[in-house]
Backbone as JSON Lines, residues from 0, in Angstrom:
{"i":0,"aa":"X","n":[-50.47,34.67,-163.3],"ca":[-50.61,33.89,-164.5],"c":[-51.88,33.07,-164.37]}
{"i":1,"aa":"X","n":[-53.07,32.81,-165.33],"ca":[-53.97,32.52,-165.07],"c":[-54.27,31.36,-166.45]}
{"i":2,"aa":"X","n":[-54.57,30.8,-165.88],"ca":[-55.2,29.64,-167.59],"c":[-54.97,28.46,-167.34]}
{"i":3,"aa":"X","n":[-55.05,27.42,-168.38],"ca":[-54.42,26.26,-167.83],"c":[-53.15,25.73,-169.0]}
{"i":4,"aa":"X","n":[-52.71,24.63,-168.75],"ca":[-51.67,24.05,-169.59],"c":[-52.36,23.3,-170.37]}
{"i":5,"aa":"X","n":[-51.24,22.71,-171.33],"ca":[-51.87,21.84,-172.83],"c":[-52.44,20.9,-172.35]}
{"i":6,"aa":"X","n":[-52.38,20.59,-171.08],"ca":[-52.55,18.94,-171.06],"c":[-54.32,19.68,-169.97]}
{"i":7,"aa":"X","n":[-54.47,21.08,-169.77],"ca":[-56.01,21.09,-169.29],"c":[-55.94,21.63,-167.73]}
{"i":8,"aa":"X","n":[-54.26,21.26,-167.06],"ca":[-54.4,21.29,-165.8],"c":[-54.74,22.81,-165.21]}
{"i":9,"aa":"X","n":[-54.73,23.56,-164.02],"ca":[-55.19,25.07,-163.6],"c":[-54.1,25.17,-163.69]}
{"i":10,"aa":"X","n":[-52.87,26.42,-164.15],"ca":[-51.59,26.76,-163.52],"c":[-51.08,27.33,-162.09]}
{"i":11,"aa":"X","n":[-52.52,27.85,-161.63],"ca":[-52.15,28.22,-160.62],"c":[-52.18,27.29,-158.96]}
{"i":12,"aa":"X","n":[-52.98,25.84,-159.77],"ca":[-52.57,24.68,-159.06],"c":[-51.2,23.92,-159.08]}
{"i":13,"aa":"X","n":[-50.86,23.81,-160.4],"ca":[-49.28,23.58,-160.41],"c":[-48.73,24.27,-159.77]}
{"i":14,"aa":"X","n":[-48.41,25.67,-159.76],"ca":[-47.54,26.76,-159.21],"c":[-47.71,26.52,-157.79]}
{"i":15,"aa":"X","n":[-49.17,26.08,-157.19],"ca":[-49.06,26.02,-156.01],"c":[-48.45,24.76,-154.97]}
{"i":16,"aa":"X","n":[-48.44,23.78,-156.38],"ca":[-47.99,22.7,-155.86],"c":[-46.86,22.35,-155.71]}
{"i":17,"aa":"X","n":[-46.05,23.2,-156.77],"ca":[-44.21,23.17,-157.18],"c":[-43.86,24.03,-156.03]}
{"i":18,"aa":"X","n":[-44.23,25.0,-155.64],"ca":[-44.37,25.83,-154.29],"c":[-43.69,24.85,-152.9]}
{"i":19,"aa":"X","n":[-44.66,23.98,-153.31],"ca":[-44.18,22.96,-151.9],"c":[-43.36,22.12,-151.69]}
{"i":20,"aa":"X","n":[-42.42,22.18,-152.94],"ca":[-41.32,21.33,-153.09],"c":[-39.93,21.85,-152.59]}
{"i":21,"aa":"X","n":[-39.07,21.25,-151.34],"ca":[-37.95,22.22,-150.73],"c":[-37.12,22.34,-151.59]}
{"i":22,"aa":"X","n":[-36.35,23.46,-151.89],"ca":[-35.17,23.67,-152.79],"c":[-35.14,23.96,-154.05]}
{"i":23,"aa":"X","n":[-36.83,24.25,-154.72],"ca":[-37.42,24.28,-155.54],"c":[-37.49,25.73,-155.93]}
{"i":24,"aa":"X","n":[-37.09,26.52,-156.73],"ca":[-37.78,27.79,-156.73],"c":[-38.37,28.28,-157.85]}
{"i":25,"aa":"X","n":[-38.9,29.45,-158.64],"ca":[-39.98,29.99,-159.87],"c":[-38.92,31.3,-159.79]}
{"i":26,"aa":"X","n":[-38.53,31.22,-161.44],"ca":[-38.1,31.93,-161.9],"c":[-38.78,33.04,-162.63]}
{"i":27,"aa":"X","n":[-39.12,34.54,-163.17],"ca":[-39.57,34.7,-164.82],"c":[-38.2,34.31,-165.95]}
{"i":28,"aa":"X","n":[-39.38,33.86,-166.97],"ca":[-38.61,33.64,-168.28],"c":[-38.91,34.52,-168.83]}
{"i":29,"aa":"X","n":[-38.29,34.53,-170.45],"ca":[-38.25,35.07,-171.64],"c":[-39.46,34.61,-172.57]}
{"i":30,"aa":"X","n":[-38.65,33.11,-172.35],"ca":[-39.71,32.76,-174.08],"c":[-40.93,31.7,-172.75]}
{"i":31,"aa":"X","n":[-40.89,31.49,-172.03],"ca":[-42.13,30.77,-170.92],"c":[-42.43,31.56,-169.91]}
{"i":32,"aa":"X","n":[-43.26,31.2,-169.14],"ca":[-43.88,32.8,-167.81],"c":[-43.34,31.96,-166.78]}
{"i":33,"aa":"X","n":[-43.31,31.3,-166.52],"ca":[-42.4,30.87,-165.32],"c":[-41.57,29.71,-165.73]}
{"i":34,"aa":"X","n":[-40.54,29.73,-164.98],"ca":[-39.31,28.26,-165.3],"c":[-38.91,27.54,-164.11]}
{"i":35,"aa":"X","n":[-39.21,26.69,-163.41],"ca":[-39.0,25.97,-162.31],"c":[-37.61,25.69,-161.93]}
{"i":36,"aa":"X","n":[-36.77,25.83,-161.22],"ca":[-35.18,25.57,-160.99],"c":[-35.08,24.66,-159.59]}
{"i":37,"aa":"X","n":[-34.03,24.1,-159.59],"ca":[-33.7,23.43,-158.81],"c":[-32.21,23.34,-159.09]}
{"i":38,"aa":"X","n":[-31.06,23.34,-157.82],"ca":[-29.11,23.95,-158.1],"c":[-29.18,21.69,-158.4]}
{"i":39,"aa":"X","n":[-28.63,21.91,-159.73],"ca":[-28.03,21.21,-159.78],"c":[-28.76,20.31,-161.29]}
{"i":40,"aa":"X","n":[-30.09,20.71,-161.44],"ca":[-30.42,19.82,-162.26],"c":[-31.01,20.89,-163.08]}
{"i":41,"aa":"X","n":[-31.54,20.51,-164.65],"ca":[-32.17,21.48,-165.58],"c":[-33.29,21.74,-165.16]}
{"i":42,"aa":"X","n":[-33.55,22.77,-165.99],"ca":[-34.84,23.75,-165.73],"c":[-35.98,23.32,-166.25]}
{"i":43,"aa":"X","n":[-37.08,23.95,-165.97],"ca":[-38.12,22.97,-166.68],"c":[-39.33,24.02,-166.62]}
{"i":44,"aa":"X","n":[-39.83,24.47,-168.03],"ca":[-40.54,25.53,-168.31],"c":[-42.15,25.23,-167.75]}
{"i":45,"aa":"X","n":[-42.55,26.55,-167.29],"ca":[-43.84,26.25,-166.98],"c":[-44.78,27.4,-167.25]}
{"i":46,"aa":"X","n":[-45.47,26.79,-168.01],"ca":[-46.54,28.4,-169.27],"c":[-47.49,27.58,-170.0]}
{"i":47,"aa":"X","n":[-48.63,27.98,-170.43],"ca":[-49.81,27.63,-170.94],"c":[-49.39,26.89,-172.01]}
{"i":48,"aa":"X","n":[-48.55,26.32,-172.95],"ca":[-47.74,25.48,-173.45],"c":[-47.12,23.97,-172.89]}
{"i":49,"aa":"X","n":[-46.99,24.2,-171.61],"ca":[-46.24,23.14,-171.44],"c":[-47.07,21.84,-170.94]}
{"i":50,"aa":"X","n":[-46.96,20.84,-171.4],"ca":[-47.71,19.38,-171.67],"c":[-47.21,18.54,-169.88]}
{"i":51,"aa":"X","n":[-47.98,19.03,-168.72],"ca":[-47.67,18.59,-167.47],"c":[-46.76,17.12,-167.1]}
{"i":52,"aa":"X","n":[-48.11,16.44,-167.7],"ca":[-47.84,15.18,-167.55],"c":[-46.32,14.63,-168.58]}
{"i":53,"aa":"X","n":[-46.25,15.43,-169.7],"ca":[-44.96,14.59,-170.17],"c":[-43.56,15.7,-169.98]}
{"i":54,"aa":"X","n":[-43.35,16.91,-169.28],"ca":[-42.74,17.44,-169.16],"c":[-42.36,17.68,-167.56]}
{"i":55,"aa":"X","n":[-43.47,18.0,-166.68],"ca":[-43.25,18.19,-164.7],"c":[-42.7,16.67,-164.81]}
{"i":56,"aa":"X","n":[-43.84,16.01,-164.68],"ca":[-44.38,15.05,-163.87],"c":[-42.38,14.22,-163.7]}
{"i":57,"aa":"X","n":[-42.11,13.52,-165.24],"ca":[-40.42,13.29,-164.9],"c":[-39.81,14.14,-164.57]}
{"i":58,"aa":"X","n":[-39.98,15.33,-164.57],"ca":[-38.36,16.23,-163.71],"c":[-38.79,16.52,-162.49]}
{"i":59,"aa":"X","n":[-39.83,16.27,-161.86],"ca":[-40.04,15.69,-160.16],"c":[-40.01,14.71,-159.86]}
{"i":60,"aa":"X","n":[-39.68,13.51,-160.92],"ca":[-39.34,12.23,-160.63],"c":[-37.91,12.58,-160.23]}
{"i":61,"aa":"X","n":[-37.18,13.24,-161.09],"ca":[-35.51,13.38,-161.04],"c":[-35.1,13.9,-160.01]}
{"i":62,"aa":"X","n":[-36.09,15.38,-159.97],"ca":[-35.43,16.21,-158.75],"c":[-35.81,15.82,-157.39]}
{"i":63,"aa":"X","n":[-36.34,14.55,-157.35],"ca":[-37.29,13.94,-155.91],"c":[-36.76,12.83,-155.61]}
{"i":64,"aa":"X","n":[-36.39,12.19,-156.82],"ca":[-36.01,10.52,-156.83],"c":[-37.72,10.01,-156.12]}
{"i":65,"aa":"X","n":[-39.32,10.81,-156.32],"ca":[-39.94,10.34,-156.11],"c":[-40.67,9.43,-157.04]}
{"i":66,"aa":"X","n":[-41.43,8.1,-157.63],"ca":[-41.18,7.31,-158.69],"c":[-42.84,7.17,-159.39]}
{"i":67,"aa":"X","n":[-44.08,7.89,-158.13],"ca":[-45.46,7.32,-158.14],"c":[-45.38,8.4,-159.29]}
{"i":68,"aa":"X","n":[-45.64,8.24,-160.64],"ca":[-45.9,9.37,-161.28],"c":[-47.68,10.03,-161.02]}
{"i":69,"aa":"X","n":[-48.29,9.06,-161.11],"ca":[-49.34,8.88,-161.23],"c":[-49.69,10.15,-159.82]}
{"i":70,"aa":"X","n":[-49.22,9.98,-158.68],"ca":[-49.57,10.44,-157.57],"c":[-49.08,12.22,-157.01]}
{"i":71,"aa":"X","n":[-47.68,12.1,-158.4],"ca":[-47.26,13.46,-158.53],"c":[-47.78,14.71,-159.44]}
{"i":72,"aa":"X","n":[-48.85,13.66,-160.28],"ca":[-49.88,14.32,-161.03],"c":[-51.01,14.73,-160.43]}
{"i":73,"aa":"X","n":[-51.21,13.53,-159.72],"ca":[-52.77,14.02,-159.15],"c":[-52.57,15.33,-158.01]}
{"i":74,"aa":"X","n":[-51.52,15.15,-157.68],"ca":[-51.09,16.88,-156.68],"c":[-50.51,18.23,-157.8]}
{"i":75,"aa":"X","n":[-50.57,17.92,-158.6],"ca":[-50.15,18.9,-159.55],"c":[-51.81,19.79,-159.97]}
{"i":76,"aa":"X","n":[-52.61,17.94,-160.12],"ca":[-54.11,18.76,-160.81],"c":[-54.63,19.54,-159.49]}
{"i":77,"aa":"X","n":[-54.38,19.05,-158.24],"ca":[-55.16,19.35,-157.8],"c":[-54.63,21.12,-156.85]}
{"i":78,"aa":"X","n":[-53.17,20.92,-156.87],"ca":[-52.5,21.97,-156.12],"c":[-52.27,21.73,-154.88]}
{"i":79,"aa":"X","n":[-52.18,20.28,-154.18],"ca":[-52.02,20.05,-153.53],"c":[-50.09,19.48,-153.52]}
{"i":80,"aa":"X","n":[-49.72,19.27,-151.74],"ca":[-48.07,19.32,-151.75],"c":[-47.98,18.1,-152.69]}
{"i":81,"aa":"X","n":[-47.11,17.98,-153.34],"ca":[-46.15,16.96,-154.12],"c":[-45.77,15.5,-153.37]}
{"i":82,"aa":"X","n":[-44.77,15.97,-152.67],"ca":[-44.67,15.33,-151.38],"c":[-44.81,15.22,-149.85]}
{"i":83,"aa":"X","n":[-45.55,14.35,-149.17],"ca":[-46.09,14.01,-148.09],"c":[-45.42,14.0,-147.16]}
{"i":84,"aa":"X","n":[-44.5,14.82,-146.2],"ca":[-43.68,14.28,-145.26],"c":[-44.33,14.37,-144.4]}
């Protein structure tokens, strides 16, 4: 999948960055090219449509309980891990 999202970011930096999240996995969709899952919480579409910052950025707040939004973006633009352990 190649292009970027509404909000400008690379997808294949996101993808690489959701990658690094444990328990995290990439689905194919139907109506989006990939759908992010995690057992227990909703899904969260990811395709040249989807607006990063107001759609990832909170459901890695949720699925992380991590809170820096700001810092879960800047690893999203850049494709770098999410979180730092």
């Amino acid at each position: 999948m190649a292009g970027k999202t509404a909000d400008g970011l690379n997808l294949k930096r996101v993808i690489k960055s959701l990658d690094t999240i444990p328990g995290l996995y990439l689905r194919e969709g139907t109506n989006h090219n990939l759908i992010a899952k995690m057992d227990g919480y909703r899904p969260c579409p990811i395709a040249k449509s989807t607006h990063v910052k107001r759609m990832v950025v909170p459901w890695i707040k949720e699925i992380t309980g991590y809170n820096n939004a700001r810092e879960i973006y800047r690893s999203l633009r850049s494709g770098a891990p999410v979180l730092q352990y």
